[in-house]
C-alpha positions in Angstrom: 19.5 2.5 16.9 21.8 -0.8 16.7 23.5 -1.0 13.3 25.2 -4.0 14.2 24.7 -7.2 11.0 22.2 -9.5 12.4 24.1 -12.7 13.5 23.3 -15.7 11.1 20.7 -17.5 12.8 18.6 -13.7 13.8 18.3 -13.0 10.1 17.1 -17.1 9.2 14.5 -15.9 11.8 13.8 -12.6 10.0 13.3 -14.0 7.1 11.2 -16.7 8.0 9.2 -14.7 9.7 8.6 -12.5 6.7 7.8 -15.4 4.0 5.7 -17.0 6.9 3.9 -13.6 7.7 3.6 -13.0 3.8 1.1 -16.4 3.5 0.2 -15.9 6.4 -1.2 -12.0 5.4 -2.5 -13.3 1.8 -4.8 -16.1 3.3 -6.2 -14.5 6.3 -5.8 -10.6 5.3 -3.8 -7.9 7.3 -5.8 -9.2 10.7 -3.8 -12.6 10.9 -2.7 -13.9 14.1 0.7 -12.8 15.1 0.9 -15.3 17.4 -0.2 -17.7 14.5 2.6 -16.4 12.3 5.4 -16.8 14.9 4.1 -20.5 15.6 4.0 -21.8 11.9 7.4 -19.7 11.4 9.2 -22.3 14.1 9.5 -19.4 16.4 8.6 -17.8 19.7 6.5 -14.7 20.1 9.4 -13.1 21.7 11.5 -13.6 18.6 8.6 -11.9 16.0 8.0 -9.2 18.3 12.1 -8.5 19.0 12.1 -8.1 15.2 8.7 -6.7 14.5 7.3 -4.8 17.6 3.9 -4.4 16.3 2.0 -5.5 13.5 2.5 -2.4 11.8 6.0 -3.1 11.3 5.8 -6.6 10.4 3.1 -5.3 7.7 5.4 -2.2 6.6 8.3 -5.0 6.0 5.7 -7.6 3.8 4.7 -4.7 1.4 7.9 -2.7 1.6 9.1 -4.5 -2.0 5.7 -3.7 -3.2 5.3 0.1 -2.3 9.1 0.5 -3.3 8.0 -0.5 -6.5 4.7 1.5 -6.5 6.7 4.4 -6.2 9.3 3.4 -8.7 6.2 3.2 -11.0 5.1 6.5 -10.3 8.3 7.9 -11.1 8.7 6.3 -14.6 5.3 7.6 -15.3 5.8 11.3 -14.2 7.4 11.2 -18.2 4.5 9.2 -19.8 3.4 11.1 -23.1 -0.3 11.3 -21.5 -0.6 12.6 -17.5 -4.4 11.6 -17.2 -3.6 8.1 -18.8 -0.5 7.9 -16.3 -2.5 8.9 -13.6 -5.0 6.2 -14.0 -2.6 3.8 -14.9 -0.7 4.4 -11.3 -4.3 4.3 -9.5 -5.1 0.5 -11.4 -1.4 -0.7 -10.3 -2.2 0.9 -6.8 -5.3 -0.7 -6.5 -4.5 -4.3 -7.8 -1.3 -3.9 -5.0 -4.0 -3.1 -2.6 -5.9 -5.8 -3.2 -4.0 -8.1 -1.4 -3.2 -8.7 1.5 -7.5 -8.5 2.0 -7.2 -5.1 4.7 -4.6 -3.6 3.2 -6.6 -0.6 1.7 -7.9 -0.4 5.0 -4.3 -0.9 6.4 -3.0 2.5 4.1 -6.2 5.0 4.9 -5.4 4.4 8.4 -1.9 4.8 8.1 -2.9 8.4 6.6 -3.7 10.3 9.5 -1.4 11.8 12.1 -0.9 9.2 15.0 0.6 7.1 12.3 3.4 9.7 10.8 5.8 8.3 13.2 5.8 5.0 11.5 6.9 3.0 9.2 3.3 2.8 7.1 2.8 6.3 7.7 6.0 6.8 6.3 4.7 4.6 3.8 1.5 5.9 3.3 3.1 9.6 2.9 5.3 8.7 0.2 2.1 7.1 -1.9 0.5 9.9 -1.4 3.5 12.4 -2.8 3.6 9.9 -5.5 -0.1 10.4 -6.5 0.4 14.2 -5.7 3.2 14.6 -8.4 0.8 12.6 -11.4 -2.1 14.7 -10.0 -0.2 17.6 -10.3 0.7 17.0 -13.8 -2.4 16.1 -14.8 -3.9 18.9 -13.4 -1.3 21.6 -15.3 -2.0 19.9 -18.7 -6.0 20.7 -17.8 -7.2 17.2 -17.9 -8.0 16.9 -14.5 -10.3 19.3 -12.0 -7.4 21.6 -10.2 -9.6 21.4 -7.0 -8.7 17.6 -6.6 -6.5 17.1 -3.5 -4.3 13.8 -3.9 -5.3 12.7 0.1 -8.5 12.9 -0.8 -7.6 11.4 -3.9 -6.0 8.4 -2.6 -8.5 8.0 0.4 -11.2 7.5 -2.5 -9.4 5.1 -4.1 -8.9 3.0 -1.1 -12.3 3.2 -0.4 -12.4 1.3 -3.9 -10.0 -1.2 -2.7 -12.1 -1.8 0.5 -15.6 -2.0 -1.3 -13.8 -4.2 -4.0 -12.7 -6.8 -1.3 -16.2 -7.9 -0.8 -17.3 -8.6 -4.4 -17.1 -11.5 -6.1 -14.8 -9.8 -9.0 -12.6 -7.3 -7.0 -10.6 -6.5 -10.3 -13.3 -5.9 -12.4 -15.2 -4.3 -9.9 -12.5 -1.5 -9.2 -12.1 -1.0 -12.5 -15.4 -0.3 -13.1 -15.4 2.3 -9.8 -12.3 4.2 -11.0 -13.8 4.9 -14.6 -16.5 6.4 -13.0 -14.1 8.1 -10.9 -12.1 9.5 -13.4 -15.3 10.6 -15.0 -15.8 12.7 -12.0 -12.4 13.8 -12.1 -12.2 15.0 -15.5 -12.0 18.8 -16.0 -14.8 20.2 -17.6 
C-alpha cells in the first residue's frame, strides 16, 4: 500500500469528490451515478475510480465521520446510568444516521454478510455491530432485555426499520414508532 502524502492537486480532487459524492448520495440515495458524481465534481471517471475503486469505498469514505461518531456514541453510553434507555437511545441515533443517504440501511445489512468482511463497510458494518453487541450485552446482564437477543439479528431488524421508514411519508416518526414496539418485544419478561 502507497503511504506516500497525496500531491496537492490529488487531494483537491479527493475532496471534491467527497463533498460532490456527499450531495450527490443525499439527493439521489446510495444508487447515484458514479459517473454523475465524477462529472459534476470537474473530474474524470478515471480520477473517482483511482481514488475510490468501487462504490463501496466512495460510500465507506461519505459515512466514515458518521459511523466514527456512531461508535463514539456507543462508547459514551456503555456508562449511561440506564443500559435499556442507552440501548435505545444508540438504536434512534443509528437509525436517524441511517436514514440518509436514502439506501443506506440497505447499504449496512448488505455489508453484514461475509463477501463483504474484506471491505471497508464490512469493516464498517462489523464494528456497529460490536457497538450494539457491547449495549446489548449490558442490557442483557442488568435483566432488562431478553438474553436470547443476538445483536446481528438485532441490528438487521433495525435496518429493516430504516428501509421500511424510507418509504413513509414521516420516516422519523415512523421508526420511532417501529422501535417502541420493538423494544416491547425485546423486553425481558
Amino acid at each position: 500500500m502507497d503511504t506516500r502524502p497525496m500531491r496537492a492537486d490529488a487531494r483537491r480532487n479527493y475532496e471534491r469528490l467527497l463533498t460532490t459524492a456527499r450531495t450527490a448520495f443525499m439527493e439521489n440515495g446510495t444508487n447515484a451515478s458514479l459517473d454523475d458524481i465524477a462529472r459534476r465534481a470537474g473530474v474524470g471517471s478515471g480520477t473517482l475510480y483511482r481514488h475510490f475503486p468501487t462504490r463501496d469505498a466512495l460510500l465507506h469514505a461519505v459515512l466514515r465521520e458518521r459511523i466514527d461518531g456512531l461508535l463514539s456514541h456507543a462508547d459514551e453510553l456503555l456508562s449511561a446510568p440506564d443500559p435499556e434507555a442507552g440501548l435505545g437511545l444508540w438504536l434512534r441515533t443509528y437509525l436517524a444516521g441511517a436514514a440518509t443517504p436514502r439506501g443506506t440501511a440497505t447499504v449496512i445489512i448488505e455489508a453484514m454478510s461475509a463477501e463483504w468482511a474484506d471491505t471497508g463497510l464490512g469493516a464498517a458494518a462489523a464494528a456497529i455491530c460490536d457497538a450494539l453487541g457491547r449495549l446489548l450485552d449490558r442490557a442483557q446482564r442488568a435483566g432488562t432485555v431478553r438474553a436470547e437477543i443476538d445483536p446481528r439479528d438485532l441490528l438487521r431488524i433495525t435496518n429493516a426499520i430504516g428501509v421500511a421508514s424510507e418509504r413513509t411519508s414521516d420516516p422519523g416518526a415512523y421508526a420511532d414508532r417501529m422501535l417502541t414496539l420493538l423494544f416491547d418485544g425485546l423486553r425481558a419478561a
